[in-house]
C-alpha positions as CSV (number, residue, x, y, z in Angstrom):
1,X,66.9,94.5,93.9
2,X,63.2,93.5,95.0
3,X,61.6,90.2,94.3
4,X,58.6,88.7,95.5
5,X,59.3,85.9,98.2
6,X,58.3,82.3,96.9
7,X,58.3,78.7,98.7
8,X,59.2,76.3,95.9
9,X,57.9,73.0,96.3
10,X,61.2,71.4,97.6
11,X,60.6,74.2,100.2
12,X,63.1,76.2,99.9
13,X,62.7,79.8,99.8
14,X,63.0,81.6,96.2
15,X,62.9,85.6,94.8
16,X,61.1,86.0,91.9
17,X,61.0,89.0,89.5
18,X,58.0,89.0,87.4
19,X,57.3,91.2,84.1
20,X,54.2,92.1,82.7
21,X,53.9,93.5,79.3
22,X,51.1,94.1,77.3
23,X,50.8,91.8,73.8
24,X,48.6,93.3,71.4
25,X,47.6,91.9,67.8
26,X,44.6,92.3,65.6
27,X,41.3,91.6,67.5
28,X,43.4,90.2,70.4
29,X,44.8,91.6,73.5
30,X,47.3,89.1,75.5
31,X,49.2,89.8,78.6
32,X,52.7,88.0,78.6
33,X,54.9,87.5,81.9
34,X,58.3,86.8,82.4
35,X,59.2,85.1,85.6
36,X,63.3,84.9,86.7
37,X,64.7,82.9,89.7
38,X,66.8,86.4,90.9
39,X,67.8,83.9,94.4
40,X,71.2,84.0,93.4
41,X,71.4,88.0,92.9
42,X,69.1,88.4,96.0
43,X,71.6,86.4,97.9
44,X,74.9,88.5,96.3
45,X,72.9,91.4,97.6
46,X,72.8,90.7,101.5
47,X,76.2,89.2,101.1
48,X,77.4,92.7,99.6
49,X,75.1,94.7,101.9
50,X,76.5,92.7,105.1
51,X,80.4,93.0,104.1
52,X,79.9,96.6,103.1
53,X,78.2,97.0,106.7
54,X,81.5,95.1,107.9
55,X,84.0,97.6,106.6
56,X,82.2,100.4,107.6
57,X,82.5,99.5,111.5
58,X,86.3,98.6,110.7
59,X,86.6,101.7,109.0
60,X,84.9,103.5,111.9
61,X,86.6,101.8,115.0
62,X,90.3,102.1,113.0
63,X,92.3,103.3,115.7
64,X,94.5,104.5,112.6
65,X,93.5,107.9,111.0
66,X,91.2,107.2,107.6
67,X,90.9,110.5,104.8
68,X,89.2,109.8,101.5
69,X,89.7,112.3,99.0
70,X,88.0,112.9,95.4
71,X,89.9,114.2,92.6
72,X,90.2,117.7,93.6
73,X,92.2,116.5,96.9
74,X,89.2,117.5,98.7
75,X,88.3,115.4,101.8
76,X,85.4,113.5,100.8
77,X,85.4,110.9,104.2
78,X,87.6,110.8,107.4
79,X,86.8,108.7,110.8
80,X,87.0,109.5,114.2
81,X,90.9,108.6,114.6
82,X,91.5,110.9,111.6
83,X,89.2,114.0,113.3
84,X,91.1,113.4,116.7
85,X,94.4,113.2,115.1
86,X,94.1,116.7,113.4
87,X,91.6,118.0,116.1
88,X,88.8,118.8,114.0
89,X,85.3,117.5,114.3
90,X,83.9,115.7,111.2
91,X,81.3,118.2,109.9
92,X,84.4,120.8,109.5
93,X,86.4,118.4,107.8
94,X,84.5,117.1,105.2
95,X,85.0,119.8,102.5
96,X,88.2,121.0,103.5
97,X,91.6,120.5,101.1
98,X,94.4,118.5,102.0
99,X,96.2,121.8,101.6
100,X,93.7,123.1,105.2
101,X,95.2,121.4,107.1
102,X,98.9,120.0,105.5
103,X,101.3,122.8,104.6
104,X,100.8,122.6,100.5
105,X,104.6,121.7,100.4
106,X,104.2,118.6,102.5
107,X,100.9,117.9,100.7
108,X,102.3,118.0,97.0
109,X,103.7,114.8,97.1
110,X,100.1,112.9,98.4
111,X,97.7,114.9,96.2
């Protein structure tokens, strides 16, 4: 979400969004604003950016073995303890089945 920074006069430091929009009526030609205080959802934002930055280096320095599949039991993400585990370097694993690299009667029961 952008916003344009903004010292209030308390001095604290505010986002606005602001909206222009043409108003037109006969023999008159307006411009109308909308301003919203988007602090709040500015501040939800680097909160959600920073945890989501969190997990990731969890996720990456797991020492246990991490596979993500979509729906078609296709590997969508793995980490490095997952590529070492099943010796296979990232780039070849992501687009591989479950079925690659679990014998399909083993992998039945996860897919």
């Amino acid at each position: 979400m952008t916003g344009t920074p903004f010292r209030s006069y308390d001095g604290k430091d505010r986002f606005l969004q602001n909206s222009l929009f043409p108003i037109e009526i006969p023999n008159a030609r307006y411009l109308g604003s909308i301003v919203r205080d988007i602090t709040s959802l500015k501040k939800a934002e680097e909160e959600l950016f920073k945890n989501t930055e969190r997990f990731k280096k969890y996720v990456e320095n797991s020492p246990v073995g991490i596979f993500i599949t979509n729906e078609m039991a296709q590997y969508t993400y793995v980490n490095p303890s997952a590529c070492r585990m099943l010796d296979y370097a990232m780039e070849e694993m992501l687009g591989m089945m479950i079925t690659d690299v679990v014998p399909e009667e083993k992998a039945a029961p996860a897919v």
